[in-house]
C-alpha positions as CSV (number, residue, x, y, z in Angstrom):
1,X,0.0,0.0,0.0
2,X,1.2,3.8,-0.6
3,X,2.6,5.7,2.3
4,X,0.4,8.5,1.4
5,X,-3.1,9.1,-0.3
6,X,-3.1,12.1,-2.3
7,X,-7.6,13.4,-2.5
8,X,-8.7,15.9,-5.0
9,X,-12.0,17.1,-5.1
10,X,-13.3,18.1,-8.6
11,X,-16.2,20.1,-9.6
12,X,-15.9,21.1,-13.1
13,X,-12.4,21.4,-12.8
14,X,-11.5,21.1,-16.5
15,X,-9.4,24.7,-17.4
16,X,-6.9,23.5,-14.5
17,X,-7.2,19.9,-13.7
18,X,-4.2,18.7,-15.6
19,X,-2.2,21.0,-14.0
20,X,-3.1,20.2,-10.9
21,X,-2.8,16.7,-11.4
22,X,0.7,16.8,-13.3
23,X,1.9,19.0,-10.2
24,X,1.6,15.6,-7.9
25,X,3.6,13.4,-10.9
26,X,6.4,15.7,-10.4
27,X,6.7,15.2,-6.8
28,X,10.3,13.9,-5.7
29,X,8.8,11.7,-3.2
30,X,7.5,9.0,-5.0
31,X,4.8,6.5,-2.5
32,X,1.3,7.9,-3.1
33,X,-1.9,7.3,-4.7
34,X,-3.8,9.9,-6.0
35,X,-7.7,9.3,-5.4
36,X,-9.6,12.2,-7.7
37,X,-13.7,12.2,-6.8
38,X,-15.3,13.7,-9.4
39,X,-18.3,15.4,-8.2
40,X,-20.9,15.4,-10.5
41,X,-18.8,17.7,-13.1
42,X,-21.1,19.0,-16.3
43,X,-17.8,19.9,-18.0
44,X,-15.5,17.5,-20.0
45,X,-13.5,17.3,-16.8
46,X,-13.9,13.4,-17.3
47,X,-12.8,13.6,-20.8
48,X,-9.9,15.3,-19.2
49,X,-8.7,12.8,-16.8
50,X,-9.5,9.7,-19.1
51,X,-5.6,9.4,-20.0
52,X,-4.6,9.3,-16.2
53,X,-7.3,6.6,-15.5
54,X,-6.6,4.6,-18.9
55,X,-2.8,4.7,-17.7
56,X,-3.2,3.4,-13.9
57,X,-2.4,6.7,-12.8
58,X,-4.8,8.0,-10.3
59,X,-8.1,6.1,-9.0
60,X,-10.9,7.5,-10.3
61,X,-14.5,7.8,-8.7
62,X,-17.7,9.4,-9.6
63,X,-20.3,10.5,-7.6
64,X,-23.6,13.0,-8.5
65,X,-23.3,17.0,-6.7
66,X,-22.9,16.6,-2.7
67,X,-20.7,19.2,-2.1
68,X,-16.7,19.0,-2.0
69,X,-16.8,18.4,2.0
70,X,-18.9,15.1,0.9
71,X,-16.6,14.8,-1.7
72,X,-13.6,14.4,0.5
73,X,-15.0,12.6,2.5
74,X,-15.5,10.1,-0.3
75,X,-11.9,9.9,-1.1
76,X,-11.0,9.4,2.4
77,X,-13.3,6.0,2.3
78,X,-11.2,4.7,-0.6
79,X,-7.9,5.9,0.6
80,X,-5.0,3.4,1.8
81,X,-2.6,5.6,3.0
82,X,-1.1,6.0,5.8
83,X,-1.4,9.9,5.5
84,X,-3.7,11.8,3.7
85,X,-2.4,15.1,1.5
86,X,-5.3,17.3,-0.2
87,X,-4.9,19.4,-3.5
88,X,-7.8,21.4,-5.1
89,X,-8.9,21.1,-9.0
90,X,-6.9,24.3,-9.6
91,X,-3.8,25.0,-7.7
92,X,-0.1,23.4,-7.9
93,X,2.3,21.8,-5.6
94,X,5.9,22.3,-5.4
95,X,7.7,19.3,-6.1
96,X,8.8,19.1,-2.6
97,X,5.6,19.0,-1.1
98,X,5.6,15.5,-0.2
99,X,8.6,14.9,0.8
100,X,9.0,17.7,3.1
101,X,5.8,16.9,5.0
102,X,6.1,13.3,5.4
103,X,9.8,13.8,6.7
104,X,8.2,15.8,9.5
105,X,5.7,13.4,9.8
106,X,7.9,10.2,10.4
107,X,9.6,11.5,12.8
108,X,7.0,12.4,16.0
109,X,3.9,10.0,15.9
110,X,2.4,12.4,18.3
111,X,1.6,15.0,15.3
112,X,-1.8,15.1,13.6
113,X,-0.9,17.4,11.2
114,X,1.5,19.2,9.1
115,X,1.3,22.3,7.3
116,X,3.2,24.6,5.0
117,X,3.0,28.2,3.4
118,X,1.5,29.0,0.2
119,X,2.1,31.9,-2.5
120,X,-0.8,33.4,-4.5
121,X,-0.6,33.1,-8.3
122,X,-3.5,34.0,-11.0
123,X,-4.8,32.3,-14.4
124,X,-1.6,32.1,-15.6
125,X,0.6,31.2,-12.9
126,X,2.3,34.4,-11.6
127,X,2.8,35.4,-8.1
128,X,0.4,38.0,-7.6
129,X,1.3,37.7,-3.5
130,X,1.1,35.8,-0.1
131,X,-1.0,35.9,3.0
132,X,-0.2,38.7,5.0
133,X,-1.0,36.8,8.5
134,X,1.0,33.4,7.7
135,X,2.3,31.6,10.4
136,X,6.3,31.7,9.6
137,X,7.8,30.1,12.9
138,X,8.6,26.4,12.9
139,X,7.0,24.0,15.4
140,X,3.9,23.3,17.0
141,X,0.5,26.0,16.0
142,X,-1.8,24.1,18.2
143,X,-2.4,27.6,19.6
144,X,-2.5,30.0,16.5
145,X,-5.7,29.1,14.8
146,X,-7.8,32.2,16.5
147,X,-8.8,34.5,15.6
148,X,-8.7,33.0,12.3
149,X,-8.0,30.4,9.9
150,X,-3.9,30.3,9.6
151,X,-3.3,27.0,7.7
152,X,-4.2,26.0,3.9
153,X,-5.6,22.9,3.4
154,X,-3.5,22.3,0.1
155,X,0.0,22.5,2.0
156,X,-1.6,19.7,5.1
157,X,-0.2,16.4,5.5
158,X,-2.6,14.8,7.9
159,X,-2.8,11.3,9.6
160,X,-5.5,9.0,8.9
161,X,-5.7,7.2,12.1
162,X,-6.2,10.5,14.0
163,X,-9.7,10.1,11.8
164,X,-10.6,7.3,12.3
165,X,-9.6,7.4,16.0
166,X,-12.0,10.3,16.1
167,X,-14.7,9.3,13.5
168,X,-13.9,12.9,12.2
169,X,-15.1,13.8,8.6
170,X,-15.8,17.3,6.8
171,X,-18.9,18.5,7.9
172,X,-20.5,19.8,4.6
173,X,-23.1,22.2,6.7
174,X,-19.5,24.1,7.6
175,X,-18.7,24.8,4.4
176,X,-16.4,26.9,3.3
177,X,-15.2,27.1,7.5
178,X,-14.9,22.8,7.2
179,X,-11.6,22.5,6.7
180,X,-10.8,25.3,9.5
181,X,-13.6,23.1,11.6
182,X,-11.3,20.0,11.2
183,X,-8.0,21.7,12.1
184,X,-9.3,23.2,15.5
185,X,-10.7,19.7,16.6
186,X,-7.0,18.0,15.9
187,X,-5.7,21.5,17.8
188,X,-6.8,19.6,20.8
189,X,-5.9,16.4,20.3
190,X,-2.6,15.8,18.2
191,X,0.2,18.6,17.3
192,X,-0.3,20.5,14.6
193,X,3.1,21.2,13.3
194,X,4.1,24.3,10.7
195,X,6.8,24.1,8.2
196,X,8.0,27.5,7.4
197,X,8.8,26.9,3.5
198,X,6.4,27.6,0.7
199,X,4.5,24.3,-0.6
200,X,1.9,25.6,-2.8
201,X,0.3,27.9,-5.2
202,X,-3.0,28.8,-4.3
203,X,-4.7,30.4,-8.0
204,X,-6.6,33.3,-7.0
205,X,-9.1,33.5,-10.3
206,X,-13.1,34.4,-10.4
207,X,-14.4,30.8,-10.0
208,X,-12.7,29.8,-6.4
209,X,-15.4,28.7,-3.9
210,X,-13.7,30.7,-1.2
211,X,-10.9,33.3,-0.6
212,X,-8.9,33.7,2.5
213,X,-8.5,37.2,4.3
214,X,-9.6,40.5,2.9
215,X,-11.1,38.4,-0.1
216,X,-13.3,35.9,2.1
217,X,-17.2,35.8,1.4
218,X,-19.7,36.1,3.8
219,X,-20.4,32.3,4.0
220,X,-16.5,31.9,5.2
221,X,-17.2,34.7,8.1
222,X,-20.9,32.9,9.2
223,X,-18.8,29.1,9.1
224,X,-15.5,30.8,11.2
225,X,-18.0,32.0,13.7
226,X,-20.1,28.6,13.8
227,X,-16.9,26.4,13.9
228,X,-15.5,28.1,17.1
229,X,-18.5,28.2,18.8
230,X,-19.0,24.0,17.9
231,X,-15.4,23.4,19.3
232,X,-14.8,26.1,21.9
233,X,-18.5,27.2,22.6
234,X,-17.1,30.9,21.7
235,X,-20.1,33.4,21.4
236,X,-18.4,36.0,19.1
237,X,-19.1,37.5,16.2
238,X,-16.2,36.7,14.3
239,X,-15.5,38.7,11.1
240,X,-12.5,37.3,9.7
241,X,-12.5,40.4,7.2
242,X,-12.0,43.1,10.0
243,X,-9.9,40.6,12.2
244,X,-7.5,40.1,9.1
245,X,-6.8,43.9,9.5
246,X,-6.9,44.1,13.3
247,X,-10.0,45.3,13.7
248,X,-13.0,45.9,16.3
249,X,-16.0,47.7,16.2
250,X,-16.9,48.4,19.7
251,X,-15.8,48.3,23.6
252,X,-17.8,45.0,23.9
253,X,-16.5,43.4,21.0
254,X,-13.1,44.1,22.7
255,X,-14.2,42.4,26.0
256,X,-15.5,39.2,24.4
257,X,-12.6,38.7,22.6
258,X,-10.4,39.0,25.9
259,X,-12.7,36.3,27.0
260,X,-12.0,34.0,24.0
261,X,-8.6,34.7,24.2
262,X,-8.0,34.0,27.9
263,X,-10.3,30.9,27.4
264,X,-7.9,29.4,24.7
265,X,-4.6,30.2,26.6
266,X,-6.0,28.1,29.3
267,X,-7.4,25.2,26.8
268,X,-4.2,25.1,25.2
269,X,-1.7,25.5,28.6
270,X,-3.4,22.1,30.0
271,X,-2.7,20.3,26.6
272,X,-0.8,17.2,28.1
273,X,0.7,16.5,24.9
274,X,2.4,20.0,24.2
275,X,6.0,20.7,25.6
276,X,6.3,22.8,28.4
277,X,8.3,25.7,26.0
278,X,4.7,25.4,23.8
279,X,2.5,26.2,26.9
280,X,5.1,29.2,27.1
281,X,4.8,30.1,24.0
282,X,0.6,29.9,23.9
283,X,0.5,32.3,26.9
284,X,2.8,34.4,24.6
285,X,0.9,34.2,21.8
286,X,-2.4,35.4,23.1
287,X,-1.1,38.1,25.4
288,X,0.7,39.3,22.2
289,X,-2.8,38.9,20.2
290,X,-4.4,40.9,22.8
291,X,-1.7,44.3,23.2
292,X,-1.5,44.1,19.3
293,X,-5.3,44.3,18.6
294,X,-4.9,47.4,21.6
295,X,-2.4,48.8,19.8
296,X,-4.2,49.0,16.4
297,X,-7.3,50.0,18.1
298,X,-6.4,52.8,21.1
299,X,-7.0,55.7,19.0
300,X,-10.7,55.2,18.2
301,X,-12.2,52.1,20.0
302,X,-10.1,51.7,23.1
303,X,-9.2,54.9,23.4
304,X,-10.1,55.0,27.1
305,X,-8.2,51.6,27.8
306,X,-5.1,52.5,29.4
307,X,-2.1,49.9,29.6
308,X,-2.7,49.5,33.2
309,X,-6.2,48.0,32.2
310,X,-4.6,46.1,29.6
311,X,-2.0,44.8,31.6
312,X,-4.6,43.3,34.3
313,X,-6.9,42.0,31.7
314,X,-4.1,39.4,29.9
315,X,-3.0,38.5,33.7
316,X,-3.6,34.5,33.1
């Protein structure tokens, strides 16, 4: 059996399928399957991947409109790796992708999840930029996934036994927020380790399903809300457009979110399974969160919030 199942979703995926899928061929590290569920394309996508199939090269499987969570889901069922990598219908991996991940992956059977960095390219493959609130330091994220969504599904090497361990699937009724509903349930069970090193090319183009950060649709900002409120019974209002530039709106807004954000330095401090310099780090991180969501905020919505107040509120 292959060491890694590699899913892609497709829903009339033809302009950029072959791309996609030659992107995986050209991977240096060589023990995978690729499982593409075709679901319920109009297009020729089939037409499309008929020479891949006809030559053994991925596994092919058909299944009328459910949704790309459902999708997934699907591919998961017929996989037989150990590890499971995803790839939409229109962006690229780096040949490296593989390889990197599973080398991280090997080596601590105690991570759930890997994940990577990504560059933005359009139609025809230029860099048109990056996400401007990547996570670039090396090691365990377990505690940077609020107040957003910080890691791209198409960079993620993930283990399949944490699934099935779980019975964890995508939740279709979270889409577009599924995949970010899926990485805060492993958050607090397995590590959830970043690679600091670009993997993938995420094609910004007028047909994506969903856009990260100043891009996002409203869908995205009703699922981010709904997913942290299913896993850490948050009651915010989360609106991932004005939290991607630092944001609030009100005094009260800024008093729930020191509430969520004491309330998940806790969570993640009494994590058995991180390292003592990783519960340092998470009281870091949302203390830091907090004084840098002041800072961008004292002049009109905390202007009467003094660093004294500040100080006190982060005391964990």
């Amino acid at each position: 059996m292959p060491k890694v199942s590699v899913i892609i979703p497709v829903y009339n995926g033809a302009r950029f399928i072959k791309n996609t899928i030659d992107s995986v061929l050209a991977q240096t590290y060589k023990d995978y399957e690729i499982i593409v569920v075709n679901d319920g394309s109009i297009d020729n996508t089939e037409e499309l991947l008929r020479p891949y199939i006809d030559k053994g090269l991925i596994r092919y499987f058909y299944q009328e409109n459910q949704g790309s969570s459902n999708a997934r889901n699907r591919a998961i069922k017929e996989s037989t790796g150990e590890y499971i990598a995803w790839l939409d219908q229109d962006d690229v991996w780096l040949p490296q992708r593989l390889e990197k991940t599973v080398k991280v992956m090997d080596k601590d059977d105690t991570i759930g999840v890997v994940a990577g960095q990504v560059l933005f390219v359009d139609e025809s493959d230029r860099i048109v930029g990056y996400p401007n609130y990547s996570i670039w330091n090396k090691g365990i994220i377990n505690y940077c996934l609020f107040p957003f969504n910080r890691i791209w599904t198409g960079t993620v090497l993930l283990r399949k036994q944490c699934l099935e361990e779980n019975n964890w699937s995508f939740d279709q009724s979270f889409f577009p927020a599924d995949d970010y509903l899926m990485w805060l349930q492993f958050s607090l069970k397995y590590k959830l380790y970043m690679i600091p090193e670009i993997l993938f090319l995420y094609r910004k183009h007028g047909s994506n399903m969903s856009l990260k950060g100043d891009d996002v649709s409203d869908s995205v900002v009703v699922t981010h809300s709904l997913a942290l409120k299913k896993v850490f019974n948050l009651e915010l209002d989360v609106d991932v457009r004005r939290y991607g530039k630092w944001k609030l709106n009100s005094i009260e807004e800024w008093n729930l979110f020191i509430e969520a954000c004491k309330k998940l330095s806790n969570l993640y401090y009494q994590l058995d399974f991180l390292p003592r310099i990783d519960k340092a780090k998470t009281r870091l991180y949302y203390t830091a969160l907090l004084f840098f969501f002041w800072w961008k905020n004292r002049t009109k919505v905390l202007k009467d919030v003094r660093v004294k107040d500040l100080i006190k509120s982060i005391y964990f």
